[in-house]
ChimeraX commands (.cxc) that place a marker at each C-alpha (Angstrom):
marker #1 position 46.85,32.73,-65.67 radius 0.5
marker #1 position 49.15,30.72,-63.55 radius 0.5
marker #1 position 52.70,31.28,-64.15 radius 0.5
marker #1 position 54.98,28.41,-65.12 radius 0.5
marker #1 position 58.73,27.99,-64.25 radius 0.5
marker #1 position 61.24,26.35,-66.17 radius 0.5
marker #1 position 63.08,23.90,-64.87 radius 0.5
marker #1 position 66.78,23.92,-64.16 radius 0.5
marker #1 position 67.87,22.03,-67.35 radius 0.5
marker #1 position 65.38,23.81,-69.09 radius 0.5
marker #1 position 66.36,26.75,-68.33 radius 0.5
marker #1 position 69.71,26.43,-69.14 radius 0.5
marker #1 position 68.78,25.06,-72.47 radius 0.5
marker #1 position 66.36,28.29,-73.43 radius 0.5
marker #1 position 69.64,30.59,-72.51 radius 0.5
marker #1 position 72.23,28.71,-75.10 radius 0.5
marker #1 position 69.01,28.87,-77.64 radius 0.5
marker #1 position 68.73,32.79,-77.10 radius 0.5
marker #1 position 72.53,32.94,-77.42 radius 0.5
marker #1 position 72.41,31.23,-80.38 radius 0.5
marker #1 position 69.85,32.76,-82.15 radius 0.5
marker #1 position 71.22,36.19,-81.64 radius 0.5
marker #1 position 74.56,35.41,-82.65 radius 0.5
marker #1 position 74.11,34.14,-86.41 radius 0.5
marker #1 position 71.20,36.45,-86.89 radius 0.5
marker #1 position 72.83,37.21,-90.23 radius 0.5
marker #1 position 72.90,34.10,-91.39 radius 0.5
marker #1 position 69.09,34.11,-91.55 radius 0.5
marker #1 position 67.67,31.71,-94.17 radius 0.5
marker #1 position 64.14,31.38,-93.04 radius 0.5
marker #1 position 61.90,33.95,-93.28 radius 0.5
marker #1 position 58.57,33.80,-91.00 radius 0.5
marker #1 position 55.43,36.20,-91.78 radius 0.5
marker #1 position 54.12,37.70,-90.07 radius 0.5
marker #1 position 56.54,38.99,-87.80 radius 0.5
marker #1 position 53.60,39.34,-85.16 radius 0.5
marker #1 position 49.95,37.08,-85.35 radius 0.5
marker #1 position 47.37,38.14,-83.76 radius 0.5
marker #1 position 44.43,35.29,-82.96 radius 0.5
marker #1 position 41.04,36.28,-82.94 radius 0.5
marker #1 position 39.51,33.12,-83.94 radius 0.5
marker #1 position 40.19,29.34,-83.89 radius 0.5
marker #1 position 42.63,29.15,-87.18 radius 0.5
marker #1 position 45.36,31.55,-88.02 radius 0.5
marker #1 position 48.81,30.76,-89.52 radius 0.5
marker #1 position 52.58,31.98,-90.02 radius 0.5
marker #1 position 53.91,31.68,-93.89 radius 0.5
marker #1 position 57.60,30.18,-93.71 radius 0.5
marker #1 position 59.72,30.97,-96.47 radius 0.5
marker #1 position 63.03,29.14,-97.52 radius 0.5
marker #1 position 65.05,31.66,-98.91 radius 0.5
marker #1 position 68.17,29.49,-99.78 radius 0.5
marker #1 position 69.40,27.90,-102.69 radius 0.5
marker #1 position 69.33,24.25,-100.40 radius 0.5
marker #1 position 65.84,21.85,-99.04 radius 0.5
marker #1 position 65.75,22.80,-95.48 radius 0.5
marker #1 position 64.05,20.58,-93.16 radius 0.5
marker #1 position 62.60,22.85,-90.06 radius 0.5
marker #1 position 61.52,21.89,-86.51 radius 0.5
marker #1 position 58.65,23.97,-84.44 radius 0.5
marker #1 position 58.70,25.05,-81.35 radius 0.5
marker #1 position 55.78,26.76,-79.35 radius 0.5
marker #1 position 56.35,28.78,-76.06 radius 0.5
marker #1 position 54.34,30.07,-73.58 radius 0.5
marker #1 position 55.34,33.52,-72.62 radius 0.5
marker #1 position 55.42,34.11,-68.42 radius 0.5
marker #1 position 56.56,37.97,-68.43 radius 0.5
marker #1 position 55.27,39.58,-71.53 radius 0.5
marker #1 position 56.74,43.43,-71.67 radius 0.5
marker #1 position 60.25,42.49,-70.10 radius 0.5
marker #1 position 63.23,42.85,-71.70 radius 0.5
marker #1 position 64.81,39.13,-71.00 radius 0.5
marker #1 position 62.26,37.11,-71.62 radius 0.5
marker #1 position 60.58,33.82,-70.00 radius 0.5
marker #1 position 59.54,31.32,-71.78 radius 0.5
marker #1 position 58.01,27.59,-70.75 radius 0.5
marker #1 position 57.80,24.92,-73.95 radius 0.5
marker #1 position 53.80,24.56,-74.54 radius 0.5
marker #1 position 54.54,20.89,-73.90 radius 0.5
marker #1 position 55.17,21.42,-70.42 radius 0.5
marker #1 position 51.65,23.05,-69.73 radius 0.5
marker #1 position 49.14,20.52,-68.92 radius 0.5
marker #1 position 46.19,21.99,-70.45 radius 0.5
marker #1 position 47.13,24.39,-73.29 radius 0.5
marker #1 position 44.94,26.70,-74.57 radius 0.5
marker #1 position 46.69,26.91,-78.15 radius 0.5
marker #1 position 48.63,24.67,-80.62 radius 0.5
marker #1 position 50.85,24.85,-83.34 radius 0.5
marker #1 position 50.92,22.27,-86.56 radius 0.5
marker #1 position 53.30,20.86,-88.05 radius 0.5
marker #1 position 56.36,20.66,-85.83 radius 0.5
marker #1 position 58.52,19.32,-88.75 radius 0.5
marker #1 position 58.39,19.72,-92.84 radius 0.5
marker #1 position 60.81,20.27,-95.43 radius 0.5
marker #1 position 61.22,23.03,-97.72 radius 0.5
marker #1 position 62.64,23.26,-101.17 radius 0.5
marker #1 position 64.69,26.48,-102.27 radius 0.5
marker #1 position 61.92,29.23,-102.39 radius 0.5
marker #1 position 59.33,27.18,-101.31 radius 0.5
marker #1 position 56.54,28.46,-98.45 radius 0.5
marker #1 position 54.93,26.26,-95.62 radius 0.5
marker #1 position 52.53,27.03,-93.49 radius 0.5
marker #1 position 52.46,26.42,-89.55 radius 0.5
marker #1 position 49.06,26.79,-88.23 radius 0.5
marker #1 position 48.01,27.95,-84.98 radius 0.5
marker #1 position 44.37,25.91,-83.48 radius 0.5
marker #1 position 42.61,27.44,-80.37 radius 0.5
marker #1 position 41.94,24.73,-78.34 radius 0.5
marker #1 position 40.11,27.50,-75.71 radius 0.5
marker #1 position 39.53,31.11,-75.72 radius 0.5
marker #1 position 41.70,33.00,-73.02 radius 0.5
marker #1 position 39.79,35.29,-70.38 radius 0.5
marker #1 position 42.68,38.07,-70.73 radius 0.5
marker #1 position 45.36,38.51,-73.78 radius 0.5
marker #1 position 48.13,35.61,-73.89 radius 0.5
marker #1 position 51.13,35.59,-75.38 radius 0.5
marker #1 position 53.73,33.01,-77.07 radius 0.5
marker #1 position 57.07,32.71,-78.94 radius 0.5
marker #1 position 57.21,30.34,-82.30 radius 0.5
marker #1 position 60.55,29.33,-82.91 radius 0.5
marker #1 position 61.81,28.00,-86.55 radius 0.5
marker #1 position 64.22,26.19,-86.64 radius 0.5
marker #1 position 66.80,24.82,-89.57 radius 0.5
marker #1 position 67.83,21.73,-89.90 radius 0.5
marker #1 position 71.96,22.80,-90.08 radius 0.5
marker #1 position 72.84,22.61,-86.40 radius 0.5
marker #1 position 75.86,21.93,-84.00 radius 0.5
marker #1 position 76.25,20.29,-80.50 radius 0.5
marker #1 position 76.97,22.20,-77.85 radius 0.5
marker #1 position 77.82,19.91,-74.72 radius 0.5
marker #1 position 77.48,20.55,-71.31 radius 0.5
marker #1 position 77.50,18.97,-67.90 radius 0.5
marker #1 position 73.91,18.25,-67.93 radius 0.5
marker #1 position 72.47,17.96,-71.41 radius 0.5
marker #1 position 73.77,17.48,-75.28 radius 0.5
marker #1 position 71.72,20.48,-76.90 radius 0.5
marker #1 position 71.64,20.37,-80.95 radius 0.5
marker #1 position 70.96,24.01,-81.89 radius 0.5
marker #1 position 70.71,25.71,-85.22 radius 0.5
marker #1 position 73.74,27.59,-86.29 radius 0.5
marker #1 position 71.85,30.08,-89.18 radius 0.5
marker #1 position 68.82,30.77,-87.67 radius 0.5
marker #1 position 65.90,30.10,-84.95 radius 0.5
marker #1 position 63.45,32.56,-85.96 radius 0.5
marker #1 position 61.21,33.94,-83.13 radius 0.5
marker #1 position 57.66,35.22,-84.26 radius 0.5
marker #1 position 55.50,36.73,-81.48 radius 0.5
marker #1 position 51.84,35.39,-81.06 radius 0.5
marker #1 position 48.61,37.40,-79.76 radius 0.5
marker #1 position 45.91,35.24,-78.13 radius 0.5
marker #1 position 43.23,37.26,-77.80 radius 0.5
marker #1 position 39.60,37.27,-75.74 radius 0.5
marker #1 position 36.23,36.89,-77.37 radius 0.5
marker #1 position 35.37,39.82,-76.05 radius 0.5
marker #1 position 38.02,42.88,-75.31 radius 0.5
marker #1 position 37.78,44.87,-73.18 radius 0.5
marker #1 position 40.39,48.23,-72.58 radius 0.5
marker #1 position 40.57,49.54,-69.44 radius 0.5
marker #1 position 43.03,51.22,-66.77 radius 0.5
marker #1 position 42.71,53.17,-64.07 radius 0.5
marker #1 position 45.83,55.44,-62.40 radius 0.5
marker #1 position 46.78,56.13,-58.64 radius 0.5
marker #1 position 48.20,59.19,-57.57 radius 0.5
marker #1 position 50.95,58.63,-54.93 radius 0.5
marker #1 position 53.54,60.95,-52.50 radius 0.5
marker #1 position 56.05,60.80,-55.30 radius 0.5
marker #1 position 54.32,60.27,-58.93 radius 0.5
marker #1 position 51.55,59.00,-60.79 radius 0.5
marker #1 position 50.81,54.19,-61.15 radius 0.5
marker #1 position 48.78,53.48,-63.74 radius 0.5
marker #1 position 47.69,50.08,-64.03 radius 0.5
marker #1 position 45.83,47.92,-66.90 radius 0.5
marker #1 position 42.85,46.64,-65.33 radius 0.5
marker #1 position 41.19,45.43,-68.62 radius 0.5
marker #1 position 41.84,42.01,-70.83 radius 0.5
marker #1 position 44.29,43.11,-73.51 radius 0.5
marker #1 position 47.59,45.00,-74.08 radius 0.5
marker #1 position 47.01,48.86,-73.12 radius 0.5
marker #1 position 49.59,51.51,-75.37 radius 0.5
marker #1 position 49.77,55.06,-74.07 radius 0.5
marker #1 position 51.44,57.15,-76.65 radius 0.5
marker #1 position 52.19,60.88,-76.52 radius 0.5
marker #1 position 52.03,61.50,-73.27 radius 0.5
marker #1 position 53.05,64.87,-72.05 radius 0.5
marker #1 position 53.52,66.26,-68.61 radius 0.5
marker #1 position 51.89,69.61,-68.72 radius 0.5
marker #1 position 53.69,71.14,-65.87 radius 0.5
marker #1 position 57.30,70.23,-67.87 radius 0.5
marker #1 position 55.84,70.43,-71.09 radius 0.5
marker #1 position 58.03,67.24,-72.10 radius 0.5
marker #1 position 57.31,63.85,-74.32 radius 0.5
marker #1 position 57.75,60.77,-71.87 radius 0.5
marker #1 position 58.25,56.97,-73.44 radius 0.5
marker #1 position 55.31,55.56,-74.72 radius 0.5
marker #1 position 54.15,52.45,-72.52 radius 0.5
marker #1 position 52.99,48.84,-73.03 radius 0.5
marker #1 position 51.11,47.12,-70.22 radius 0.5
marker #1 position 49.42,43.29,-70.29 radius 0.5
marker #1 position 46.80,42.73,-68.11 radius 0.5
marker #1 position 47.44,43.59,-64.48 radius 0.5
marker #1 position 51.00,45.19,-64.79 radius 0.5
marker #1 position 51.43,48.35,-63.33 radius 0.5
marker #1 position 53.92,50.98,-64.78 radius 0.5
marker #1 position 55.15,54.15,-62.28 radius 0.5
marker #1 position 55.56,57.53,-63.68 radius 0.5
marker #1 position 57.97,59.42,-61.05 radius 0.5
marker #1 position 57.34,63.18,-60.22 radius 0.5
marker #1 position 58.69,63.50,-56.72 radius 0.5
marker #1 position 60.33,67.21,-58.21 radius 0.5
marker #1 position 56.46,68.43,-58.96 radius 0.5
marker #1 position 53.93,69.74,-56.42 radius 0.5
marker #1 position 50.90,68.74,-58.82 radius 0.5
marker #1 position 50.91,66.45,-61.72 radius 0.5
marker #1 position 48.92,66.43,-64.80 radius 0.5
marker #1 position 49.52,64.04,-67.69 radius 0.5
marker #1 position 47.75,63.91,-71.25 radius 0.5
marker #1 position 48.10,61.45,-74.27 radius 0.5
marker #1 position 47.09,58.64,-75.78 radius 0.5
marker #1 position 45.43,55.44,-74.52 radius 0.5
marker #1 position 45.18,52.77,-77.65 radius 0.5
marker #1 position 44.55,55.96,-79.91 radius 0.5
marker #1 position 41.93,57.38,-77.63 radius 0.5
marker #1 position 42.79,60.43,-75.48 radius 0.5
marker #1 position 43.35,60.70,-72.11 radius 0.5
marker #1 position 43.82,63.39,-69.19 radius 0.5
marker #1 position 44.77,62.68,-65.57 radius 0.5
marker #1 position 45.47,65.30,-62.58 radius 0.5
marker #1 position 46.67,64.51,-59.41 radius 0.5
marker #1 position 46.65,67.56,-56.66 radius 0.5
marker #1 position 48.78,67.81,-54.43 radius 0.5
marker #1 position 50.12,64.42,-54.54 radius 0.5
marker #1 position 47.10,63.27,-52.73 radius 0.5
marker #1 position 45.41,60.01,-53.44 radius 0.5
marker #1 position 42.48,59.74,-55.41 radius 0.5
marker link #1:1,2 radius 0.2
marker link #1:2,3 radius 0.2
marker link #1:3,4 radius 0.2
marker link #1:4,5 radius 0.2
marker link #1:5,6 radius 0.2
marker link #1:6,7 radius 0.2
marker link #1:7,8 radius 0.2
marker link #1:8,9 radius 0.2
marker link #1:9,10 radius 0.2
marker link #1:10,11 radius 0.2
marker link #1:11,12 radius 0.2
marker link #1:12,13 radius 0.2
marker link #1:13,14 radius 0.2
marker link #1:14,15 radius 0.2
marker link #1:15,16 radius 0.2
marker link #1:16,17 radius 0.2
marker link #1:17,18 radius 0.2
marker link #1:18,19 radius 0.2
marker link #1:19,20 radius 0.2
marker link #1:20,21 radius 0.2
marker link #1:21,22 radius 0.2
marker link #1:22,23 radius 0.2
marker link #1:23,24 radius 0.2
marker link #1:24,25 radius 0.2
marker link #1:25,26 radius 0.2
marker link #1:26,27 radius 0.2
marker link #1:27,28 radius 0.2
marker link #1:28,29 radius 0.2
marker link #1:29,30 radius 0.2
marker link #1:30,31 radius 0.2
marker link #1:31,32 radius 0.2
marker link #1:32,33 radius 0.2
marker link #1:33,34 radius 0.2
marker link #1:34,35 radius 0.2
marker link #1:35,36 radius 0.2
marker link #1:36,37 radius 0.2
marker link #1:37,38 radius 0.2
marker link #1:38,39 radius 0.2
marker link #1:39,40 radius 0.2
marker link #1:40,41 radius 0.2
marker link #1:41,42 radius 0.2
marker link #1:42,43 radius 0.2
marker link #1:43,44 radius 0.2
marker link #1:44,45 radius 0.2
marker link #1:45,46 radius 0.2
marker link #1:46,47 radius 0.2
marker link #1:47,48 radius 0.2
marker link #1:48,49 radius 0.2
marker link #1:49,50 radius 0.2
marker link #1:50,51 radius 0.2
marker link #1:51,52 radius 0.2
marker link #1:52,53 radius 0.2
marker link #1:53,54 radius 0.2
marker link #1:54,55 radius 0.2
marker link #1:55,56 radius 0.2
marker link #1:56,57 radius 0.2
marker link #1:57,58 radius 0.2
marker link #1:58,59 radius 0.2
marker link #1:59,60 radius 0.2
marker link #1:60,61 radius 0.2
marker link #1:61,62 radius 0.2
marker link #1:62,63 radius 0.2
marker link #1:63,64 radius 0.2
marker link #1:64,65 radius 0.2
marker link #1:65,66 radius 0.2
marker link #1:66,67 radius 0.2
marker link #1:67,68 radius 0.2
marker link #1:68,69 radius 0.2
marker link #1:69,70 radius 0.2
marker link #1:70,71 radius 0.2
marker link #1:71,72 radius 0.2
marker link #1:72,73 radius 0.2
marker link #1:73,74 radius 0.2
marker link #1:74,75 radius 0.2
marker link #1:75,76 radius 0.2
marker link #1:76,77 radius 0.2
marker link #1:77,78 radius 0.2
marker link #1:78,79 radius 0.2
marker link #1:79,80 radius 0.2
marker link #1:80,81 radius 0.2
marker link #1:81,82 radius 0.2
marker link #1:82,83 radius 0.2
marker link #1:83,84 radius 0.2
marker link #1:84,85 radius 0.2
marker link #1:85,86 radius 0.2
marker link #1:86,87 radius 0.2
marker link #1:87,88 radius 0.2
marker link #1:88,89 radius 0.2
marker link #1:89,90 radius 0.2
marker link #1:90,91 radius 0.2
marker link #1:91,92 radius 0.2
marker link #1:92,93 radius 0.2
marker link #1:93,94 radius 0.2
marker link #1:94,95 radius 0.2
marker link #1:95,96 radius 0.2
marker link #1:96,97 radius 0.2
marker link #1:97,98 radius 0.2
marker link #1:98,99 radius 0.2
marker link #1:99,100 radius 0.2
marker link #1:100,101 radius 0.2
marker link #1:101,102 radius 0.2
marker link #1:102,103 radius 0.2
marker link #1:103,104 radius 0.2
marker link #1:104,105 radius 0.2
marker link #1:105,106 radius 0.2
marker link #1:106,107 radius 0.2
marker link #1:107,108 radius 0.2
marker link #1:108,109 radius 0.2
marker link #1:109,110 radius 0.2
marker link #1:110,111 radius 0.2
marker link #1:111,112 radius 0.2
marker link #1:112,113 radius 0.2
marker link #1:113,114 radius 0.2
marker link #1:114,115 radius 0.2
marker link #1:115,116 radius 0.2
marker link #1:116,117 radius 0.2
marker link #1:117,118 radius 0.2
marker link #1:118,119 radius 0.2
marker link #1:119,120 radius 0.2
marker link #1:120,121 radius 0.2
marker link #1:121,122 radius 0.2
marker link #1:122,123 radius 0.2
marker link #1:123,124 radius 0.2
marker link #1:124,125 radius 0.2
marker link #1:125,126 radius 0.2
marker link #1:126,127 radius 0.2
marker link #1:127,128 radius 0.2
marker link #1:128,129 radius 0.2
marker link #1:129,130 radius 0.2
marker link #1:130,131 radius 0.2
marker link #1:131,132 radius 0.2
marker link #1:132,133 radius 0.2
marker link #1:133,134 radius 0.2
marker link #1:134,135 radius 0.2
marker link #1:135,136 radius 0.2
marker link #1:136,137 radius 0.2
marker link #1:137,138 radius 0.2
marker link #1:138,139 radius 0.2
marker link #1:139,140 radius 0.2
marker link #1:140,141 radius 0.2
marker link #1:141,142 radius 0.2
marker link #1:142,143 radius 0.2
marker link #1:143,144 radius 0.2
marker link #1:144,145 radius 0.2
marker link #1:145,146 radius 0.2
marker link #1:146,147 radius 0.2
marker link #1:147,148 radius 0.2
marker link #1:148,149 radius 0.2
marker link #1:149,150 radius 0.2
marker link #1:150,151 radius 0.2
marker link #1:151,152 radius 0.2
marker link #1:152,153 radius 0.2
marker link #1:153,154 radius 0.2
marker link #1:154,155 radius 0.2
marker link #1:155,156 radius 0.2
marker link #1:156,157 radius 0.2
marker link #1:157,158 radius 0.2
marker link #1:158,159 radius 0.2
marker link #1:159,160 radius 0.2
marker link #1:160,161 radius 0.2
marker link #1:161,162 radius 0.2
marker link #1:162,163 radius 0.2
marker link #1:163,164 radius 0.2
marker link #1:164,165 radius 0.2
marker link #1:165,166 radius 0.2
marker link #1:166,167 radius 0.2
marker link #1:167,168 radius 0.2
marker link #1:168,169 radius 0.2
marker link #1:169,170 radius 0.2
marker link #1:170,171 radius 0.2
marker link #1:171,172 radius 0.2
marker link #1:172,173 radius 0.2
marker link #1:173,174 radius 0.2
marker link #1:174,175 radius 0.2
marker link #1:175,176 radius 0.2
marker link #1:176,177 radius 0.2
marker link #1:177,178 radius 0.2
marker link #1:178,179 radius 0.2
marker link #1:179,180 radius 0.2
marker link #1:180,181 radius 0.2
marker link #1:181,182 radius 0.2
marker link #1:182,183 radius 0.2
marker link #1:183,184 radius 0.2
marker link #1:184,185 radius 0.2
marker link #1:185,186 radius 0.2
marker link #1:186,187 radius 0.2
marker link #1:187,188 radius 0.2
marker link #1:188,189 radius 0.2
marker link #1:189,190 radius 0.2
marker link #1:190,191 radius 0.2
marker link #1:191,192 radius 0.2
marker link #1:192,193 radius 0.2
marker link #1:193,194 radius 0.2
marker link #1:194,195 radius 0.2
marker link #1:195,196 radius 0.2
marker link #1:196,197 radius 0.2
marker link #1:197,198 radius 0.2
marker link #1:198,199 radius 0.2
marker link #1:199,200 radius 0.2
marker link #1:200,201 radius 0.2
marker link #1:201,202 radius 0.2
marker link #1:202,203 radius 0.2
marker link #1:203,204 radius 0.2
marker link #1:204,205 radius 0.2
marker link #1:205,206 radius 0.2
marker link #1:206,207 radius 0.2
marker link #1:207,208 radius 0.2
marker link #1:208,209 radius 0.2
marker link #1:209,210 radius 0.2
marker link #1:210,211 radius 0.2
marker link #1:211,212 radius 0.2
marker link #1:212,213 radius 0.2
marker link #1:213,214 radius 0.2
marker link #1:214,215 radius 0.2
marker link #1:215,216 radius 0.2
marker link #1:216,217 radius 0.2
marker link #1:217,218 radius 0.2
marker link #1:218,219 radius 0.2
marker link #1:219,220 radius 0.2
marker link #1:220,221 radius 0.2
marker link #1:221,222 radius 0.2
marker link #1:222,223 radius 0.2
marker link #1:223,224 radius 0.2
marker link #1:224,225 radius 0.2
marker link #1:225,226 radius 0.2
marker link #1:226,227 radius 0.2
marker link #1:227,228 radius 0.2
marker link #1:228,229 radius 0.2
marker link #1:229,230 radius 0.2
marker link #1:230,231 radius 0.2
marker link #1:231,232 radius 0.2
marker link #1:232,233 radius 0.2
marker link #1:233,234 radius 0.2
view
């Protein structure tokens, strides 16, 4: 899927929301469940929970997410995407003390390969933070980011690896999120860091101190052996 950029003033708006957010984490107030949703068919929802003694009157907010996997994220408001393939509902309500609401998600269209997006909640206690270019009003307890899984119709895994002059690229070439877990180098007979790749991102495994390289884990809980000799190509 195409990738969209934020503009400018966007931009600098999604950075003073991060720094926000991670700053009065411990203020939290809202609680969102689940922490991740995966979608698998045209309805699914989050649970919000007001967990203080006061109403709270919350705003949602649904991003698209450009570069899932990396650290500092990028995110473009769904609004800004001219034909989006999911929705969220309601993007206000009020809460009394202890009281749930429910934000659903709607598929407006199935996704070819796995998509992913940020919910944000949002409190109505917030602050003005002023700058050159825009008057942001933030919230100043919480703005709760869930994670969202669009998923295909019809998944399918797959990955393939290239062996190069100085280690080992493996690349997801299927339509959802690939894990490999457990992997060992059997020449060092070492654990390396388990991996997460999206559709079409390619991860490098460096071995430029190893004359052959053979590897052996886990692939989404299904095994996996790969041997590259002699650093040739395959």
């Amino acid at each position: 899927m195409k990738m969209f950029k934020l503009t400018a003033l966007k931009y600098q708006y999604q950075r003073l929301f991060f720094l926000m957010t991670f700053s009065i984490n411990s203020a939290a107030v809202i609680e969102l469940q689940p922490h991740i949703l995966e979608i698998k068919n045209e309805e699914n929802f989050f649970e919000v929970i007001n967990k203080s003694p006061h109403v709270e009157y919350v705003l949602v907010e649904l991003y698209y997410l450009n570069n899932p996997g990396v650290l500092e994220e990028s995110l473009t408001p769904i609004g800004l995407i001219n034909s989006p393939l999911l929705y969220a509902a309601p993007l206000k309500f009020t809460l009394g003390p202890q009281q749930v609401g429910k934000i659903y998600l709607k598929t407006l269209k199935t996704p070819e390969k796995e998509q992913l997006y940020r919910l944000a909640v949002i409190p109505k206690t917030s602050m003005k933070l002023r700058s050159s270019e825009m008057n942001a009003v933030l919230s100043v307890k919480l703005s709760y980011m869930g994670l969202i899984r669009h998923l295909p119709k019809k998944m399918k895994p797959d990955w393939k690896h290239r062996c190069t002059t100085n280690g080992v690229e493996l690349k997801n070439t299927g339509n959802i999120r690939l894990s490999w877990t457990d992997i060992q180098n059997g020449n060092q007979k070492v654990r390396l860091n388990n991996i997460h790749l999206y559709p079409d991102q390619i991860h490098f495994i460096s071995a430029s101190d190893q004359k052959n390289i053979s590897l052996k884990g886990k692939v989404n809980h299904e095994n996996f052996y790969l041997f590259c000799k002699n650093k040739d190509s395959l």
